[in-house]
C-alpha positions in Angstrom: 19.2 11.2 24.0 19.7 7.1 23.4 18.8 5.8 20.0 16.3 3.2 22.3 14.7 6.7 23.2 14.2 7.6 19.9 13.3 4.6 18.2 10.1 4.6 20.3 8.6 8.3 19.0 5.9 8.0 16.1 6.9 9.7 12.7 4.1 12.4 11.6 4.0 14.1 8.9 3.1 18.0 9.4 2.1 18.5 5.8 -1.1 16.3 6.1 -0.7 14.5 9.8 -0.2 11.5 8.6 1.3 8.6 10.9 4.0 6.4 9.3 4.8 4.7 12.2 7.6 4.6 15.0 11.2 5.1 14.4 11.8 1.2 15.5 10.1 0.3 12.4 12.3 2.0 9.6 15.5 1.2 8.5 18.6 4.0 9.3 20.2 5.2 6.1 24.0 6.6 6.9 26.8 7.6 5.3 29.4 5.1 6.1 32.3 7.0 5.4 31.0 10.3 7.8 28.7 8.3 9.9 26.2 10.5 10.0 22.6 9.7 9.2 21.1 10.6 5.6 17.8 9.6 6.5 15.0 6.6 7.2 13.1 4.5 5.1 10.0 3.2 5.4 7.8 0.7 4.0 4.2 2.1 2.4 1.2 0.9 4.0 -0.5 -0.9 1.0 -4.7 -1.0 0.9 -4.5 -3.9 -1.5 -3.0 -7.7 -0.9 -1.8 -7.9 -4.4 0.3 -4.9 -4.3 1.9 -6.3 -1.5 4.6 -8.1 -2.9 7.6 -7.6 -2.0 9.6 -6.8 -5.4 7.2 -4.3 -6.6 6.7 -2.9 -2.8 6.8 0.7 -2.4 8.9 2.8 0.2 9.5 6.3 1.4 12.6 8.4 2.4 12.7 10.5 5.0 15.6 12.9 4.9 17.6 13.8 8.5 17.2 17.5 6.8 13.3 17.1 6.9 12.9 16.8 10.3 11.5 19.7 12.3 11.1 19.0 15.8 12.0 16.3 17.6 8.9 16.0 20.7 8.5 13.6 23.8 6.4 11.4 22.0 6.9 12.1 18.3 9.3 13.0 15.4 7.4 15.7 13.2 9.1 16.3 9.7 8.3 18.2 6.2 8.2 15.9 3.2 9.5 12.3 1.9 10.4 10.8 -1.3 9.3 7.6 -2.5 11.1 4.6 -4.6 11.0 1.0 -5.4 12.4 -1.7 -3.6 13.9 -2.4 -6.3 15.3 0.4 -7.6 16.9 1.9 -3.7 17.2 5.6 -3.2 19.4 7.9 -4.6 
């Protein structure tokens, strides 16, 4: 499968279904020294305009080792971890 072919499937969560977006729209989180992929992050949807500033902006982490199915349309996958901007993921 091409990364162009994967960056087009929708992320759902199974836990509660909910939608966090296509692949395209996450950043790739690798180990440089392995190459292999630790994961994606991706920005919370905020309800509010003031929590929408970026230095206090909230993001998930969606571990490689979540990930339960890969579909034709969509990536399903367990759990994520949140962090701040600020702070990055550890």
């Amino acid at each position: 499968m091409l990364l162009s072919e994967l960056a087009e499937k929708e992320l759902i969560q199974v836990k509660d279904g909910a939608r966090y977006g296509k692949l395209a729209n996450t950043e790739l989180l690798f180990d440089p020294a392995t190459g292999k992929i630790e994961g994606f992050e991706v920005s919370l949807k905020t309800a509010s305009f003031f929590q929408a500033n970026k230095a206090n902006k909230k993001k998930e982490f969606i571990s490689w080792k979540e990930i339960i199915l890969i579909g034709k349309d969509r990536i399903l996958f367990n759990e994520t971890d949140s962090f701040n901007d600020d702070s990055g993921y550890s």
